[in-house]
Structures are given as C-alpha cells and as structure tokens.
C-alpha positions as CSV (number, residue, x, y, z in Angstrom):
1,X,128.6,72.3,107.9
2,X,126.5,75.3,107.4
3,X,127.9,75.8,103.8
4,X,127.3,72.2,102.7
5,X,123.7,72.2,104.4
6,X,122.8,75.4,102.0
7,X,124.3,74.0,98.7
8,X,122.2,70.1,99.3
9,X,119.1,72.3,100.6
10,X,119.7,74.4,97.2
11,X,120.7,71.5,95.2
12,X,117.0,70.3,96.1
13,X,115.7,73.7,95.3
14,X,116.9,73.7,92.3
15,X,116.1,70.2,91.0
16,X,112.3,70.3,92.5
17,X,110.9,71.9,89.2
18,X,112.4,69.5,87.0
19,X,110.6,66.3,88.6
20,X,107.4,68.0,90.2
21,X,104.3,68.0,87.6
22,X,104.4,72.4,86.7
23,X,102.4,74.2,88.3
24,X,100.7,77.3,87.0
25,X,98.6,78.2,89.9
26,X,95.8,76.6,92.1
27,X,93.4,74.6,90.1
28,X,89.8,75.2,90.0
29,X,89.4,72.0,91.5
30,X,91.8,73.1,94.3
31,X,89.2,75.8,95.1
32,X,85.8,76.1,96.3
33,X,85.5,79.5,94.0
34,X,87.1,78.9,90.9
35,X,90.1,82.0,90.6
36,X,90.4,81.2,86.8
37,X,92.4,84.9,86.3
38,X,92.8,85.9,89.8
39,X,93.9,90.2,90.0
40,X,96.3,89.9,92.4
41,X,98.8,87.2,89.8
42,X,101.5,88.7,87.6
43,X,101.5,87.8,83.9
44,X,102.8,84.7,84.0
45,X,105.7,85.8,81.9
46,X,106.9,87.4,85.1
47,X,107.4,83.7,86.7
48,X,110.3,83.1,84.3
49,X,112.2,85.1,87.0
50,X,112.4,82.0,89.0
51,X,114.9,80.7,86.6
52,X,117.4,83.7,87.6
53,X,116.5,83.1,91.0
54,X,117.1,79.1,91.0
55,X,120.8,79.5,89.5
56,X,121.9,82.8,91.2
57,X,121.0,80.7,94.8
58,X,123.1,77.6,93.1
59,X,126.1,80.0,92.1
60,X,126.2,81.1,95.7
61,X,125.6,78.0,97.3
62,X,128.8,76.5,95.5
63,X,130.5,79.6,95.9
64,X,130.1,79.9,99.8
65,X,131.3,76.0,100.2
66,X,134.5,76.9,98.0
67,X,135.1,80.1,99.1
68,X,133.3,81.1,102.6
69,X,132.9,77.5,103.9
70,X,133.8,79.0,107.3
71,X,133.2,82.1,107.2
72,X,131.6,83.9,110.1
73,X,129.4,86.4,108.2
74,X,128.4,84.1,105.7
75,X,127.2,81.6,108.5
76,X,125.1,84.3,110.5
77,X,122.3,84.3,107.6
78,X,122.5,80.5,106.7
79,X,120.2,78.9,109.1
80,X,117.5,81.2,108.3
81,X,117.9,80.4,104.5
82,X,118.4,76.5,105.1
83,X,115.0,76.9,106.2
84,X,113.7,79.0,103.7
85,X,115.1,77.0,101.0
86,X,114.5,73.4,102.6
87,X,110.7,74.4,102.8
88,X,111.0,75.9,99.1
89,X,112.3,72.4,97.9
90,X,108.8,71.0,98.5
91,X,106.5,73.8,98.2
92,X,105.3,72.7,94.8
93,X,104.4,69.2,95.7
94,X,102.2,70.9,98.2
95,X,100.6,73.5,96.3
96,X,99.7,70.8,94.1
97,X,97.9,68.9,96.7
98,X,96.6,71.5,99.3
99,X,96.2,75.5,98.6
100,X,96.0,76.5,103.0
101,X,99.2,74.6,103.5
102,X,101.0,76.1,100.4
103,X,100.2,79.7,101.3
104,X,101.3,78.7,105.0
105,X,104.5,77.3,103.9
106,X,105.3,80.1,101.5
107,X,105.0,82.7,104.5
108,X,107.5,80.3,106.4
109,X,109.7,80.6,103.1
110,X,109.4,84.4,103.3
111,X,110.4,84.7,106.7
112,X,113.6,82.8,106.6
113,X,114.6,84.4,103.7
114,X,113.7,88.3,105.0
115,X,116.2,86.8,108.0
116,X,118.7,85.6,106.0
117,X,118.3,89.2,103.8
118,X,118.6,90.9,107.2
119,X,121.7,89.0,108.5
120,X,123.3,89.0,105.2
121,X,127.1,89.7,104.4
122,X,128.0,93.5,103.3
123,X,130.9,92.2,101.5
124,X,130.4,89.9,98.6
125,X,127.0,91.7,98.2
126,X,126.6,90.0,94.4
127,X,127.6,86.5,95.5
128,X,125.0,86.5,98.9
129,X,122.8,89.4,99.5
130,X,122.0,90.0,96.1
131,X,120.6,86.6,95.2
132,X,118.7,86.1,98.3
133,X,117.1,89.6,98.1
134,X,115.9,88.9,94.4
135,X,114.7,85.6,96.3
136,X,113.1,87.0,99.1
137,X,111.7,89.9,96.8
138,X,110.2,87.6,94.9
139,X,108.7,85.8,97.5
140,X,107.7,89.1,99.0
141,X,105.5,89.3,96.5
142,X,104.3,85.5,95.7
143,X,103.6,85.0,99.1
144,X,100.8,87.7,98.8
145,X,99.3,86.8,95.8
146,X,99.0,83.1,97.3
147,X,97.1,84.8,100.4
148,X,95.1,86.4,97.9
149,X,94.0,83.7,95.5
150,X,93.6,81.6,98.5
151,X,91.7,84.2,100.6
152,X,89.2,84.5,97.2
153,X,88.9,80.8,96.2
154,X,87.7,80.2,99.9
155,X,85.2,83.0,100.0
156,X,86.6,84.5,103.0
157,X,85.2,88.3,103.4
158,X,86.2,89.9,100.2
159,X,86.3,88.8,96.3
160,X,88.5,88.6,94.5
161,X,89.7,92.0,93.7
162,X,89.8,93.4,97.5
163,X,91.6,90.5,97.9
164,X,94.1,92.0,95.4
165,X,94.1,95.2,96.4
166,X,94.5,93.9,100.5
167,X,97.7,91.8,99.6
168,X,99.3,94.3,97.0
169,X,98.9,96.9,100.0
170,X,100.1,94.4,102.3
171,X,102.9,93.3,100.1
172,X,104.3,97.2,99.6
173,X,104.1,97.7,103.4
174,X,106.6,94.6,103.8
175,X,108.7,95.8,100.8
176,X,109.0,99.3,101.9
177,X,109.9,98.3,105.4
178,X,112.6,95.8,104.2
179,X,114.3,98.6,102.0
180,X,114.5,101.2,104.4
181,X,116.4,98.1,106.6
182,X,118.1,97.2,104.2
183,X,118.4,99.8,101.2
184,X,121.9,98.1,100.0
185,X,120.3,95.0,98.2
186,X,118.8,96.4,95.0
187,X,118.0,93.2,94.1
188,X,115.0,93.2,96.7
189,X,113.5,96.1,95.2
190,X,113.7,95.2,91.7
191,X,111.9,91.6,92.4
192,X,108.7,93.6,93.8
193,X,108.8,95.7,91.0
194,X,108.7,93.4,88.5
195,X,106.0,91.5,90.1
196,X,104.0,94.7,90.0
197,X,104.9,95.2,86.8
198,X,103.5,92.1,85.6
199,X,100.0,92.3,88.0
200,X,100.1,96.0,85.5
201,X,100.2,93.6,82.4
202,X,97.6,91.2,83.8
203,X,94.7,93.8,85.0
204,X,95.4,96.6,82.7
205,X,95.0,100.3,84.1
206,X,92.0,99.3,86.2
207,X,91.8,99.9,90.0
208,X,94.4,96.9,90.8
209,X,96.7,97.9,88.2
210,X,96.8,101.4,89.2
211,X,98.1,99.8,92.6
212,X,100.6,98.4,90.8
213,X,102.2,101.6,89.4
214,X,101.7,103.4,92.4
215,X,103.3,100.7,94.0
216,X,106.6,100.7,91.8
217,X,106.8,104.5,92.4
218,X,106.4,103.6,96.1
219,X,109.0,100.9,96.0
220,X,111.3,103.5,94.0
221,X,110.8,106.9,96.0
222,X,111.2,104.0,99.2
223,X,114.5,102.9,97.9
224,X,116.5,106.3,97.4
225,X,114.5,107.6,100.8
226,X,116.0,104.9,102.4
227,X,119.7,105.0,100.5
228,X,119.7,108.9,101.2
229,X,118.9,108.6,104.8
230,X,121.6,105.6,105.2
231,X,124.2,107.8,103.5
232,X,123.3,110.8,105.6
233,X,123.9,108.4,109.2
234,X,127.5,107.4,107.7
C-alpha cells in the first residue's frame, strides 16, 4: 500500500506543472513590496533542475511498486515522503494564490523529505536515496529563498538583502547538518550547490554572492568532513 500511495502521490507530482498556470515567483501583486529581482533567488536557469528531480522521483516510484513493493526499508522513509510529495502536488496552485501559505507549505515539504532522506534505504542508494536527496536538497534550498522573498515583500525587519543573507545562512546551517547525518547521498549536496551557484549568477560577486561561494566551499569541506569522519567510525 505504501509503494502504490508514493507512485499516485508522485504521479500527481509530476503531472501538477503541466496543468497549473507557471509560475516564476511571487508576483508584485502577491506582495505588499514588490521583490521584482529578489537576492536570495537563483538564476532561473537553475529551476530547470526540477525536471531531473520530477522524473528521477517517477523512476523510483515505479521502481519501488515493481521491485520493493514490500520491502521493509523501503517502507520506513515512505510516509514521510507521501507527505512531502502529496503537499508538493499542490504547492503551485497555492503559491499562485497566497505567498504565507506557500512558504508554510514548502517547510512542510522540506521536512518530510529531510525524514524520508534520514530513513532512507543504504542499498539501492541511486534508485531511493539519491532522488530524494537531490529533492530534499533542492528544497533545502527553495524553501529559504521562499522565506526570504516572503520575509522582504512583507516588510518584516530586514530588506531584501538581509533577508538573503539570513536564509542563505540559515539554509547552509540545515545543509551542513544534513551531510554530516547523512554524508552517503551526494545528491543532497550537489542540489544546494547548485542553487548557490545560481544565487552566484543572479547577484554577481557582491555581498550575497560572496555567501554563495563561501557557501559551496562550506557545503564541500562539510561533505568530505563528514565522509572522512563516517569512514573513520567503520
């Protein structure tokens, strides 16, 4: 049952962009302070990662009903990424209606798919773990820069680039944690990356984009910290 409820939760996942007006961010309308080029949002070149992310989910969705339908493992990080994914299936109608409720649900999202990360398989890494740590890395990061837009379209404390330097911080803080946890998913790692990458390409080598690089050699020197120190415990 668990199986079956990931691939129709994914199924709706993956169909949502097709029949849900795009969305490119929150409107100025959406906002009380328009956020027309907000600091902390990657070039939106680096949004074409969805794509990866929406058919490596739908690969292992169809794979565990075929394959691990049953399977115990498999079934430990499920219900966490039902829920991520069931709330990612329409996230988009509700960031096109209501920017508080999307960043709200897009936390939710990030939680059940750090859970799902956490609880996820050691074998099959490339068929489970790697897809949802690319998903959840991603998230890691998109859930930030919603907090940020969000936090600087409503005028609350800070403008717009605090606000980006707050939630890149925050965002590395959750990213370093989750690779010392979990330091076998490269996938994670390489999502945050290349969302700081592309807040780099957006903002140029001013204060925000000097974040970014610092945070990619933080993420980096993170990752083999934390693969070192695993490897010394075994």
């Amino acid at each position: 049952m668990k199986a079956w409820l990931t691939l129709i939760v994914t199924a709706a996942f993956f169909v949502a962009p097709l029949i849900t007006p795009p969305f490119t961010g929150y409107t100025d309308g959406q906002l009380p302070i328009a956020q027309p080029n907000p600091p902390v949002q990657p070039a939106g070149y680096a949004f074409a990662l969805w794509g990866v992310i929406y058919s490596w989910l739908a690969a292992s969705a169809i794979f565990g009903v075929l394959k691990r339908s049953d399977d115990t493992a498999w079934d430990a990080a499920r219900p966490a990424l039902i829920v991520s994914i069931a709330v990612g299936a329409a996230w988009l109608w509700v960031a096109l209606a209501s920017p508080i409720w999307a960043t709200i649900l897009i936390w939710v999202m990030l939680a059940g798919a750090l859970v799902a990360l956490f609880h996820a398989p050691r074998k099959d890494i490339w068929w489970f773990a790697a897809p949802v740590g690319l998903y959840a890395g991603w998230l890691t990061a998109a859930a930030n820069v919603s907090l940020g837009v969000a936090g600087a379209g409503y005028g609350l404390f800070f403008g717009a680039e605090v606000w980006a330097l707050i939630c890149i911080a925050l965002a590395l803080l959750i990213a370093l944690g989750v690779i010392w946890t979990a330091p076998f998913v490269l996938t994670y790692g390489a999502a945050v990356v290349w969302a700081l990458i592309g807040i780099l390409v957006a903002n140029g080598l001013d204060l925000t984009g000097g974040l970014a690089i610092a945070g990619c050699l933080a993420v980096a020197g993170g990752l083999l910290a934390a693969l070192r120190g695993k490897a010394i415990q075994e």
